[in-house]
C-alpha positions, 0 to 999 in steps of 0.5 A: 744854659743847660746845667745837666751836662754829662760828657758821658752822655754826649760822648755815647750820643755821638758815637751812636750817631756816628756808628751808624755809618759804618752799618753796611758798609763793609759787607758789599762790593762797592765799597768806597773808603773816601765816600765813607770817610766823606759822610763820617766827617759830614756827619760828625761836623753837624754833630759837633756843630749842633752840640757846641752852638748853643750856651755849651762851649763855655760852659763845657771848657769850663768843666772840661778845664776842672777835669782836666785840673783835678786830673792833674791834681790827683796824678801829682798827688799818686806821684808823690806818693809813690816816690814816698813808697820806693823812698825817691826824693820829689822835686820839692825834696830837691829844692829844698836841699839845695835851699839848705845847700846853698845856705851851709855854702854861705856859712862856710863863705862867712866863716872862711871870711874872719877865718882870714880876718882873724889869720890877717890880725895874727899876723899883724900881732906877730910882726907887732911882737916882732918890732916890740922885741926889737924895741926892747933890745934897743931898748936895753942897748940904749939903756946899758949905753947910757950905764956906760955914760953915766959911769965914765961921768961919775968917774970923770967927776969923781977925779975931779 
């Protein structure tokens, strides 16, 4: 497996090999664009066969693919940056702020809940009040009727 491999280098190989083409081509009469284009993609298809016939295709997918990331890598990495410098939140900014959105929104549900848990028992200890008041009159009712009663006995009991 060859290990010195530059893209480079076979990119210039291949366009020298297939410039030579064209060397004469457009100066004379005859000029046959589909002859041209014929020999062009004969010639480059025996290029691009003998380069990628031997160990090169893996091991040039292989490289290619670490380009390609590294690429990827440093586009994101400039994006990133330049939102930072013109003051834009990213897209992991976003996220986060939906995160921290949607955990202030689950708070508020659970204040909302004993909120009315708590709304829910005051109501019940005003009806409770309520029925305690009414207790003590019937109560007090109760308790001067039964003054009265104790009154006409002693009084009965006393004319006796």
């Amino acid at each position: 497996m060859n290990q010195d491999l530059n893209f480079y280098d076979m990119w210039k190989d291949f366009y020298s090999q297939s410039s030579k083409l064209f060397d004469g081509k457009f100066a004379t009469e005859d000029f046959n664009f589909y002859d041209m284009w014929k020999d062009f993609y004969s010639q480059s298809s025996k290029l691009f066969d003998e380069k990628f016939g031997a160990d090169y295709p893996s091991q040039g997918m292989g490289q290619l693919l670490e380009m390609n990331l590294q690429f990827k890598k440093m586009i994101d990495e400039s994006t990133l940056k330049y939102l930072e410098f013109i003051n834009v939140p990213s897209r992991n900014d976003i996220a986060n702020l939906s995160s921290l959105i949607v955990n202030v929104d689950a708070k508020v549900d659970d204040l909302e809940e004993k909120l009315e848990e708590k709304l829910d028992n005051n109501e019940d200890q005003a009806s409770f009040k309520s029925e305690l008041s009414n207790v003590k009159k019937d109560m007090k009712n109760l308790d001067n009727k039964l003054n009265q009663i104790l009154t006409l006995l002693n009084s009965q009991k006393e004319k006796k």
